[in-house]
C-alpha positions as a printed NumPy array, in Angstrom:
array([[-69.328, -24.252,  54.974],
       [-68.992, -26.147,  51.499],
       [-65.583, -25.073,  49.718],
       [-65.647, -26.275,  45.83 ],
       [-62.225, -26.234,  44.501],
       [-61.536, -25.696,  40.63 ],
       [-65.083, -23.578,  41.041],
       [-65.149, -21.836,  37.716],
       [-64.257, -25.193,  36.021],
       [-67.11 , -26.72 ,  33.425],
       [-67.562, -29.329,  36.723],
       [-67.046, -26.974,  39.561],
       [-69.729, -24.15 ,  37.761],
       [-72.416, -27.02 ,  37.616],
       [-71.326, -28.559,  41.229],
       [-72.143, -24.914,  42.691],
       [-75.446, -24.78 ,  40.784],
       [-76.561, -27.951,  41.919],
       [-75.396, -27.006,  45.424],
       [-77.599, -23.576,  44.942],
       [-80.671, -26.22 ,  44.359],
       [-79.993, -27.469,  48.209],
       [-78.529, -24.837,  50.955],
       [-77.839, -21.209,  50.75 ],
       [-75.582, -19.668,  48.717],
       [-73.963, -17.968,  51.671],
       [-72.461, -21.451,  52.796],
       [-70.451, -21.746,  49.651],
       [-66.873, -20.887,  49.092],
       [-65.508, -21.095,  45.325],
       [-62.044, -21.63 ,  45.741],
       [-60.632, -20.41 ,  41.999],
       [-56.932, -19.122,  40.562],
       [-58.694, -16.   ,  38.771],
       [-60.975, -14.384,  40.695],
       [-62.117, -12.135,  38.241],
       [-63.398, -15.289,  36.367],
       [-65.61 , -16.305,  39.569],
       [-68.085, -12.828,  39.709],
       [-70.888, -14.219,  38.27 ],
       [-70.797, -16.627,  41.351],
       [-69.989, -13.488,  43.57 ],
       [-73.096, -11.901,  41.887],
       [-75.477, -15.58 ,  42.981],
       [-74.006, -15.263,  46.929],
       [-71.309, -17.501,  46.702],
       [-68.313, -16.574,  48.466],
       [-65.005, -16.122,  46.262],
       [-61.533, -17.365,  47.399],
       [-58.295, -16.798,  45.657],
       [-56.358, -20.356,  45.788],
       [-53.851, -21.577,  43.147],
       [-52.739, -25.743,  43.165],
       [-49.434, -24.35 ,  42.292],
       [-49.329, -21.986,  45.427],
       [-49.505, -24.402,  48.547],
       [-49.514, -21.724,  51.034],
       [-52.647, -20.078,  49.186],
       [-54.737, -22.856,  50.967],
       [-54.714, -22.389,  54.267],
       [-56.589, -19.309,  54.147],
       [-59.032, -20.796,  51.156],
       [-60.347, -23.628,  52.964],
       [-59.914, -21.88 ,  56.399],
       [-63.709, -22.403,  58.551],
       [-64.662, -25.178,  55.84 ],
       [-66.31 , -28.35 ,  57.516],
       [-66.224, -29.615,  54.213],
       [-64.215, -29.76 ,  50.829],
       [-65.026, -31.203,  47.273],
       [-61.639, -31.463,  45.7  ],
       [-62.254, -31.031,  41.718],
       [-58.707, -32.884,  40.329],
       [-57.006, -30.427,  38.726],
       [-56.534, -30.403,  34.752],
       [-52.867, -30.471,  34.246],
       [-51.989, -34.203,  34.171],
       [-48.241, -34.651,  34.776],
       [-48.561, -32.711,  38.426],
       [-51.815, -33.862,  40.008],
       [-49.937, -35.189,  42.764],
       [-48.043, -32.724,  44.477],
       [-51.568, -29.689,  43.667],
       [-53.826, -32.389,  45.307],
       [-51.174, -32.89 ,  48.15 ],
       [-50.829, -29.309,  49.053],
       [-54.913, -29.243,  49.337],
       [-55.139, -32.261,  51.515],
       [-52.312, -30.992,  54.064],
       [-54.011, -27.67 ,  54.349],
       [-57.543, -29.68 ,  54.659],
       [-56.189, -31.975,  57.22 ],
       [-54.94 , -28.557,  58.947],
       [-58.354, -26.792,  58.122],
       [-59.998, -29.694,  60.703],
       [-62.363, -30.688,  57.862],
       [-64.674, -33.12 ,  58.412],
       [-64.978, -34.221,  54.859],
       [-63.171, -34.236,  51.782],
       [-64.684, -35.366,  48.348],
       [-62.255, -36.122,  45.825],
       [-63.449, -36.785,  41.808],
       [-60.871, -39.915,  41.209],
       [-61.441, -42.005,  37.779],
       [-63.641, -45.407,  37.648],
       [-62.331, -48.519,  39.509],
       [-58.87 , -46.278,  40.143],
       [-57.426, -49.13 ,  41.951],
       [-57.432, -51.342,  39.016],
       [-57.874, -49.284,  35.989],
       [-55.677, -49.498,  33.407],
       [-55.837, -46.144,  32.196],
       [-52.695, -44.102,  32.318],
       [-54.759, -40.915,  33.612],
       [-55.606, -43.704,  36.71 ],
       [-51.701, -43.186,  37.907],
       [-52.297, -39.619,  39.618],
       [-55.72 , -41.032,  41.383],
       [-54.047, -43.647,  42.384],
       [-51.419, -41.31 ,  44.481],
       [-54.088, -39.288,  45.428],
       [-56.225, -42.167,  46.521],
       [-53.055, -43.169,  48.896],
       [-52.399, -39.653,  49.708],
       [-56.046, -39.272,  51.534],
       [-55.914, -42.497,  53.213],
       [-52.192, -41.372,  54.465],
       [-53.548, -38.362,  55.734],
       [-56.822, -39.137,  58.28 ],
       [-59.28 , -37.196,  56.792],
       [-62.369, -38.491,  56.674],
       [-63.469, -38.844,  53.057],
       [-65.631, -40.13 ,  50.247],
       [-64.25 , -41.127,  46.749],
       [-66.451, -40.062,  43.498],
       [-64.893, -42.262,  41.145],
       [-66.016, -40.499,  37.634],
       [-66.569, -42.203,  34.469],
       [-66.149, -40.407,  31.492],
       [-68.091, -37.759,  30.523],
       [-70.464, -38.203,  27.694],
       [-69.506, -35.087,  26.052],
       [-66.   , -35.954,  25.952],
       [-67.111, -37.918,  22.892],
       [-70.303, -35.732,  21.851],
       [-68.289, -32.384,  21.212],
       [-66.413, -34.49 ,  18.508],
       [-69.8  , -34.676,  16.702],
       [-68.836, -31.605,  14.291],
       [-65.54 , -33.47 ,  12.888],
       [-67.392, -36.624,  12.314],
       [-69.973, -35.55 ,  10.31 ],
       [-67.225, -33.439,   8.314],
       [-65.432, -36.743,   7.511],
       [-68.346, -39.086,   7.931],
       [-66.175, -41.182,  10.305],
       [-65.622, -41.586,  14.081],
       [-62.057, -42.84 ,  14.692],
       [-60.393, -44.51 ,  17.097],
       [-59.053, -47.695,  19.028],
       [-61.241, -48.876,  21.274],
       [-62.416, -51.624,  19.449],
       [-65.779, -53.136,  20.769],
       [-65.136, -51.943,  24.725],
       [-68.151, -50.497,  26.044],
       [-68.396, -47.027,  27.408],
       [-70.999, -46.413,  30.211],
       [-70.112, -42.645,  30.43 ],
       [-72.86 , -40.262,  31.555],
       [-73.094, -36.399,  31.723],
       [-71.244, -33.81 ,  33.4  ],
       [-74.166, -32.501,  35.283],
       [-74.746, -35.958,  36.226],
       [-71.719, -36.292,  38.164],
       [-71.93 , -32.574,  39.329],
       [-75.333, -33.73 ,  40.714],
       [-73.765, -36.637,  42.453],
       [-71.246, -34.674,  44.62 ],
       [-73.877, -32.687,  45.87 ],
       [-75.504, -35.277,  46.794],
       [-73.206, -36.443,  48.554],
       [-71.584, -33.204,  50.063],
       [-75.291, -32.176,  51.36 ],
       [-75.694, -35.841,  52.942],
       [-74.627, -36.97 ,  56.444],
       [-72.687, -40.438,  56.774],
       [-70.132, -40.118,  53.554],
       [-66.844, -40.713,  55.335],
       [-65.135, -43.751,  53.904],
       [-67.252, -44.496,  50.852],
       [-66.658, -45.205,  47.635],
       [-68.903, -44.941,  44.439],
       [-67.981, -45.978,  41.798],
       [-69.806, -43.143,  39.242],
       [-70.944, -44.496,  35.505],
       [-73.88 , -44.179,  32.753],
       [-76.675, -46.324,  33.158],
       [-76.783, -47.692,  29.738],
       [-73.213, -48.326,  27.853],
       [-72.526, -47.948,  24.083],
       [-69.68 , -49.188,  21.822],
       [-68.169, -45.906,  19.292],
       [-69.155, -48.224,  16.282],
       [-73.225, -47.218,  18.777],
       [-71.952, -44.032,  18.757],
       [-71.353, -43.307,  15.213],
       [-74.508, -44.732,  14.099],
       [-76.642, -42.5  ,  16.768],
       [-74.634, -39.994,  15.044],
       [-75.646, -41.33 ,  11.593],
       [-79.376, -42.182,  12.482],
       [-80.064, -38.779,  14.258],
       [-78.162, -36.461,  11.276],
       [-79.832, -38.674,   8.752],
       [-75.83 , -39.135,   7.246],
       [-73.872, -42.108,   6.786],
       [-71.343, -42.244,   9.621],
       [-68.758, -45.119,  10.078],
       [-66.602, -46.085,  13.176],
       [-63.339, -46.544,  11.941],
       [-61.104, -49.136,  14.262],
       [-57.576, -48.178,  14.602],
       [-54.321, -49.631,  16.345],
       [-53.098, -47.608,  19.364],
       [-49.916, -46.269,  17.251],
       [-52.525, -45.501,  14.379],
       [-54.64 , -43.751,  16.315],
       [-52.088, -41.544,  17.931],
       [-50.861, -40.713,  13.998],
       [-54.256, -39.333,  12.925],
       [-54.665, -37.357,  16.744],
       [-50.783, -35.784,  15.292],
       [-51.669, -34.982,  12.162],
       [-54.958, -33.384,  13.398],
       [-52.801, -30.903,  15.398],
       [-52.742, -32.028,  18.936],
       [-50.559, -32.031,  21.034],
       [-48.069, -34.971,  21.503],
       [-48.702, -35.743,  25.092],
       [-52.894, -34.905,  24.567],
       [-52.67 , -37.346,  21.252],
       [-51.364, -39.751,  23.193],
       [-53.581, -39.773,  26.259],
       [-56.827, -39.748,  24.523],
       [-55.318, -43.138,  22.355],
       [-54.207, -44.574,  25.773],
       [-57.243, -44.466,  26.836],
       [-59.141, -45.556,  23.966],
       [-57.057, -48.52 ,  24.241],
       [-58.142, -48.917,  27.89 ],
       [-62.007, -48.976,  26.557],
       [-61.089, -52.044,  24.859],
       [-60.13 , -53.509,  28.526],
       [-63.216, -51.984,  29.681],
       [-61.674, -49.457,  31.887],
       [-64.762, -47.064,  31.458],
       [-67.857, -49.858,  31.77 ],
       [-69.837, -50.593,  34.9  ],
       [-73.142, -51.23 ,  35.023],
       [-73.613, -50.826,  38.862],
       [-75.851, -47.698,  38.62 ],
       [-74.544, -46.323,  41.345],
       [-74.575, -42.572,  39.679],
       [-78.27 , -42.783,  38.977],
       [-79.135, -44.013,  42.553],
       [-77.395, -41.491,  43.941],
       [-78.71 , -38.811,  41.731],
       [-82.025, -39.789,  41.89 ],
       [-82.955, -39.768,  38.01 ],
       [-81.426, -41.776,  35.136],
       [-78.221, -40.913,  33.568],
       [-77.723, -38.74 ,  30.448],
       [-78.79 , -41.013,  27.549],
       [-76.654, -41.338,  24.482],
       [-79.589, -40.025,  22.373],
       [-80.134, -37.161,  24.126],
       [-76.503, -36.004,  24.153],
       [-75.953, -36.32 ,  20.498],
       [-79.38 , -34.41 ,  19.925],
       [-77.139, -31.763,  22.385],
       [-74.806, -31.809,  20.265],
       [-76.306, -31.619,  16.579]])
């Protein structure tokens, strides 16, 4: 038995479909905090467990029988560390022989401030005995794709990563790549570190954008502190604003380029290209 937590995430929906490619549907749990939100995966075989990170003692019985766990890091940055604790204790009490966690590119040395909770949670599994594999994720191409809309509305991509590369590849990608790994024997202890084949600066970015709309679109290069202003004034949140310029500024460093290929040799197929995602998105 596979258990996916975070199931009815935009990751943990495609993880369970690419799952559904390889063993039966009746070996998968979907461990999810609104179970009406998980029927459509009721309605495909999948088995539905209620499970909240905020609710320790909801584990036990969520990953109860699993042999093995894929650990989908939860979305609320600030309190990764005790949610992914209170799934690892109940794993480690679960017997299970595997737990894959989705940690953040070279998470031991990254200096991304979204690397911090990995980090913990990276020292929380080796702590613990499991036996598990780390899917260090780059970023997802879309993260920058969906912003399509807004530059073509101002003719500008903005931010502060300067000329740092970004080897990020698509979300299906990496949902492909912990199948892989959760339907393959011999995992325990691994590491992959999970990126885009090719890698592309924003100033590549907006002209894809521009070549592909047939519009003139800039990059604009911003400071940190700049950046962060025009994220404000667009009407995000303080703490959001000033994560996405953090790590913008950690592109720069190259926090989000590798050009190991590890992704695409575990996958199979080549990564997402940039071309095709902003053809997605248009």
């Amino acid at each position: 038995m596979i258990v996916i937590t975070g199931a009815t995430g935009q990751l943990g929906r495609l993880v369970i479909a690419s799952l559904l490619k390889k063993v039966p549907a009746a070996s998968l749990v979907a461990a999810v905090r609104d179970v009406e939100k998980a029927q459509d995966l009721a309605e495909l075989g999948v088995e539905i467990r209620q499970a909240d990170y905020d609710r320790p003692e909801s584990w036990d019985a969520a990953l109860h029988g699993a042999e093995k766990v894929l650990l989908i890091s939860s979305s609320e940055v600030g309190k990764r560390k005790a949610q992914h604790q209170a799934v690892i204790d109940a794993a480690k009490r679960a017997g299970v022989k595997l737990l894959a966690y989705t940690s953040i590119l070279h998470a031991d040395s990254s200096v991304l401030g979204l690397a911090d909770e990995h980090r913990e949670t990276e020292a929380a599994l080796n702590a613990s005995g499991l036996p598990f594999v780390l899917l260090r994720n780059g970023w997802y191409t879309e993260n920058y794709t969906h912003g399509v809309p807004t530059a073509l509305s101002l003719g500008a991509v903005y931010g502060c990563a300067g000329e740092g590369r970004i080897a990020s590849a698509g979300r299906a990608d990496y949902a492909d790549a912990a199948a892989a790994v959760l339907t393959s024997d011999g995992q325990a202890g691994k590491v992959y570190e999970l990126a885009g084949d090719t890698a592309y600066t924003l100033s590549e970015l907006a002209a894809e954008i521009g070549r592909q709309s047939g519009k003139s679109i800039d990059y604009v290069n911003l400071s940190e502190a700049e950046y962060t202003k025009v994220l404000l004034e667009a009407g995000l949140p303080e703490a959001f604003a000033k994560l996405l310029s953090d790590s913008d500024a950690g592109v720069a460093k190259g926090a989000l380029f590798d050009d190991g290929k590890q992704l695409s040799q575990l996958i199979g197929r080549p990564t997402l290209s940039l071309e095709a995602a902003v053809k997605a998105a248009l």
